[in-house]
N, C-alpha and C positions, 0 to 999 in steps of 0.2 A: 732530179738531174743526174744524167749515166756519166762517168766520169770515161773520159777515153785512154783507157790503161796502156793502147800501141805508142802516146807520146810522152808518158810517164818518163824521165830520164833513166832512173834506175833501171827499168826494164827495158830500156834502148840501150844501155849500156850493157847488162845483163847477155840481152841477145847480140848483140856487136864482139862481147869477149868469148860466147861461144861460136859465132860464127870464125871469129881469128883463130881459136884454139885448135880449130878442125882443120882451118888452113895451113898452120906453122905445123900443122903434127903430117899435115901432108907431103909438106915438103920437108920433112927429117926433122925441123927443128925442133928442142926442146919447148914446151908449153910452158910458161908466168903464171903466175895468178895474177887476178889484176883486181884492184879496189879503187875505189875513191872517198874520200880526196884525201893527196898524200899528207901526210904528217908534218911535212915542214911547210910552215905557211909562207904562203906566195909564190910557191912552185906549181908549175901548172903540173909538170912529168916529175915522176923520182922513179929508183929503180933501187930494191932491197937486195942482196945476195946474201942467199942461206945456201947452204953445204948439199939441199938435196932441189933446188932449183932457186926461181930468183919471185920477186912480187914487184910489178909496174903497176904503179899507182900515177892515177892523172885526175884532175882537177877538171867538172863539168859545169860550175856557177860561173856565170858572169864569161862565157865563149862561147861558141858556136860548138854542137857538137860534132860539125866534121872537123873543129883542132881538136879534138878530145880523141877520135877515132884516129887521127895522122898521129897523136902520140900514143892510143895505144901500139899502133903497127911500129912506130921507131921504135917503142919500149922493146918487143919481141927482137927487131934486128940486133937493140944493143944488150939485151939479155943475154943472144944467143951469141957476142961478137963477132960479129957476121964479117967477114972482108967486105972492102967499100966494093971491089970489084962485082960479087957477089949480089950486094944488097941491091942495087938497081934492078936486079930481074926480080926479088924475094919480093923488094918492097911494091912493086907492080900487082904482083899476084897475092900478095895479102891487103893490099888497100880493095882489091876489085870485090876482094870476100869480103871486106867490111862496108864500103862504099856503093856497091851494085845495087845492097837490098837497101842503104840509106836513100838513094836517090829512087829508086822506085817504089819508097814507101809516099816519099812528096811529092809524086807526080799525082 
């Protein structure tokens, strides 16, 4: 039996944080790193700040992963403290990079 590695979580998530990473570095933003699952239990999102960037950590058991995908894009917004003004155009253009290749992997 071949195991089908494209719906692996980890490697959906894997490829989901470098698709974000390419997007936020496109548009200026600083890059996260991003893990799962965070540390504090019961959190679906945390967000760590360290001195030389920040770690968004989100929670893929027991959700859908396009809530997994919508926090990682809000982790990056609130990483980067984006003005609210702002983030409605950022948040568009980094869900489409996360989102585009989700939905066209399920069609």
């Amino acid at each position: 039996m071949l195991c089908d590695v494209e719906n692996l979580p980890a490697l959906r998530f894997a490829g989901a944080a470098r698709r974000l990473g390419a997007a936020a570095h496109a548009v200026g933003l600083e890059v996260p790193a991003f893990r799962c699952p965070p540390r504090i239990a019961g959190a679906e999102r945390t967000i760590r700040r360290y001195p030389g960037g920040a770690v968004v950590s989100v929670r893929l058991r027991g959700r859908s992963f396009e809530a997994a995908l919508d926090d990682m894009v809000e982790g990056v917004l609130v990483a980067n403290r984006v003005d609210p003004s702002a983030a409605v155009r950022l948040r568009a253009t980094l869900e489409d990079a996360v989102h585009g290749d989700a939905s066209a992997q399920a069609a």
